[in-house]
C-alpha positions in Angstrom: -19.9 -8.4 4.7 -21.2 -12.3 4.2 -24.4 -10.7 3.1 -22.7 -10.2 0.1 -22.0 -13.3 -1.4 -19.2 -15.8 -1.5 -16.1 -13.5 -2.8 -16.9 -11.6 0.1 -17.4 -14.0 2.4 -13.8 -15.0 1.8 -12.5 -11.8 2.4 -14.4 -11.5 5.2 -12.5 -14.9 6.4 -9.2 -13.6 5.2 -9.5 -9.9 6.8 -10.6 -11.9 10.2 -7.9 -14.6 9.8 -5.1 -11.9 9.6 -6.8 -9.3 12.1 -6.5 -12.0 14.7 -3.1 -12.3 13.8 -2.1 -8.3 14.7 -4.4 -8.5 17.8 -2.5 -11.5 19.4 0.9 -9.5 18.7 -0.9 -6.6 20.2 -1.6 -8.8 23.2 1.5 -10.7 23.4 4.7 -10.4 25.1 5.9 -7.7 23.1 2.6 -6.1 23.0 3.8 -2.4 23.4 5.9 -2.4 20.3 3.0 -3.2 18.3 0.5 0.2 19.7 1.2 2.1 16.1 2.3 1.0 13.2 5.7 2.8 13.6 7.0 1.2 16.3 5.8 -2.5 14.8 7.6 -1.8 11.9 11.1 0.0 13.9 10.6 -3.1 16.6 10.2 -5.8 13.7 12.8 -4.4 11.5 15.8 -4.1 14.7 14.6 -7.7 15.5 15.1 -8.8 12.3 11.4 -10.4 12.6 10.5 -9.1 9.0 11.5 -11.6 6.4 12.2 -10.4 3.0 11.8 -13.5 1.8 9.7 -16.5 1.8 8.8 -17.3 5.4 8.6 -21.1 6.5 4.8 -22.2 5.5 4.7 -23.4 9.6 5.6 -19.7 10.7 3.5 -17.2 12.0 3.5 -14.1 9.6 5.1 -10.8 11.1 2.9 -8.3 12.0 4.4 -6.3 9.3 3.9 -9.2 6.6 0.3 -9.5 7.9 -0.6 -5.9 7.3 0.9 -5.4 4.1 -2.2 -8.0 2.9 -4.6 -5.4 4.7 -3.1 -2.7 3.2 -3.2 -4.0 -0.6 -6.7 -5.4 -0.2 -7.7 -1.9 1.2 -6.1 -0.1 -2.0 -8.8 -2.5 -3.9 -11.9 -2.0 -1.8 -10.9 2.0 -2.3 -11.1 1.6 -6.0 -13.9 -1.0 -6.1 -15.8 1.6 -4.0 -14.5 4.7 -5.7 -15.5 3.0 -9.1 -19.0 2.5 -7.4 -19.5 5.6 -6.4 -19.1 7.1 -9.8 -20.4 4.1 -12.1 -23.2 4.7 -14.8 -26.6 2.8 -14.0 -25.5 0.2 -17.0 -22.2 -0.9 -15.3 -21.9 -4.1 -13.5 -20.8 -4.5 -10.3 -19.0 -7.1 -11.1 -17.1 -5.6 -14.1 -16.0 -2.9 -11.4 -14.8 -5.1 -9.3 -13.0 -7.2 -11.6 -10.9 -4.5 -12.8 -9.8 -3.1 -9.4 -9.2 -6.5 -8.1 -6.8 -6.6 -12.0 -5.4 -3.3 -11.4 -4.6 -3.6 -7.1 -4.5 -7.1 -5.8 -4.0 -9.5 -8.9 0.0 -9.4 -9.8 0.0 -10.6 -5.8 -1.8 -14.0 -6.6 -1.4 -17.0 -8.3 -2.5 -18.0 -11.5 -5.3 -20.0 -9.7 -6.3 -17.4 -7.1 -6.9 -14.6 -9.9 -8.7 -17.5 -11.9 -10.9 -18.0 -9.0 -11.5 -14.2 -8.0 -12.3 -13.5 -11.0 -15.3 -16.0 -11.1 -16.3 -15.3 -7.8 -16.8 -11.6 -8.6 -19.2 -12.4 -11.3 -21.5 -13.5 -8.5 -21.4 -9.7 -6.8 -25.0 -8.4 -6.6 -26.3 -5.8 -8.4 -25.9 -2.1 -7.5 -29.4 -1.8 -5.7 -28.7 -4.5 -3.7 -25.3 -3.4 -2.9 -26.5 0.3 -1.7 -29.8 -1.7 0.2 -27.3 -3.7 2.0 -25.1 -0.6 3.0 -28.6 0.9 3.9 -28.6 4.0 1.2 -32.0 4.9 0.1 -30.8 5.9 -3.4 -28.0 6.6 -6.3 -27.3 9.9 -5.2 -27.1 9.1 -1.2 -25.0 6.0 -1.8 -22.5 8.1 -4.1 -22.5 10.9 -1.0 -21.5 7.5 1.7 -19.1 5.7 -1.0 -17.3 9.0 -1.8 -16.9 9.6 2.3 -15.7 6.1 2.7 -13.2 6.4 0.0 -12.1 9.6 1.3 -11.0 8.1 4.6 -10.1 4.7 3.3 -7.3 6.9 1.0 -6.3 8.7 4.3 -5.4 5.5 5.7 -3.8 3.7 3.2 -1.5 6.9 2.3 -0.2 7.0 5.8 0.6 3.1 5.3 1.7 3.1 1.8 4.5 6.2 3.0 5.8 4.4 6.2 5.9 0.9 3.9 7.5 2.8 1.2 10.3 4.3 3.6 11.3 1.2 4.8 11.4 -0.3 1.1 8.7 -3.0 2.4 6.0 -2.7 0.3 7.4 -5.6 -1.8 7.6 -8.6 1.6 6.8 -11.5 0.3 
């Protein structure tokens, strides 16, 4: 993912940076409850270890906090690569992923952080370089792996987005 440029670099941080966080619940003392998603959430929620609202800045993140920031920034790579997929040759990539960053991710940042996102998109390689780095010989082949990615990548976050939804936690600060 650093092979394509600073905003993703960042992510690439970000994703890592909470990852770890889910693997060393996984691997802690209460590693059990955390195996699916179902029980993280049923073993968080009856523990009262989800805070719906602001957690202390010194606090390690619940599980369930920590992958509701997966979860949103994988509704925007979706539509970033769903938008991809489909774009006309004249588009930019960067105009593409501007607008999905707008539409999934930016109501969750700051004033600065969407100022900065935005700026840092414009710096998004081009198309062919996009579909060399993801090893697709053409158009046509990188539409067939984008639209299979997406396809999955929706599969996923549809499972997520219902068990966040029943548990009214899609909104944890």
């Amino acid at each position: 993912m650093n092979s394509l440029g600073t905003v993703f670099s960042f992510i690439s941080y970000e994703t890592t940076k909470k990852m770890k966080i889910l693997r060393d619940y996984q691997s802690g003392p209460h590693a059990i409850e955390y195996h699916t998603l179902q029980s993280m959430v049923k073993y968080e929620l009856k523990n009262h270890i989800v805070n719906f609202h602001e957690p202390p800045s010194d606090e390690t993140p619940s599980g369930c906090r920590t992958l509701l920031r997966l979860h949103r920034a994988l509704k925007w790579l979706e539509l970033f690569l769903f938008k991809l997929a489909n774009s006309h040759d004249n588009e930019k990539t960067s105009d593409l992923c501007i607008d999905t960053y707008q539409y999934a991710l930016a109501r969750y940042h700051n004033w600065f952080v969407r100022q900065a996102a935005v700026v840092a998109f414009l710096a998004m390689p081009e198309k062919r370089e996009l579909f060399e780095i993801v090893c697709v010989k053409d158009k046509d082949e990188a539409k067939l792996v984008l639209t299979r990615t997406v396809h999955y990548l929706s599969k996923v976050y549809n499972i997520t987005q219902k068990v966040y939804e029943k548990h009214h936690m899609l909104d944890l600060p």
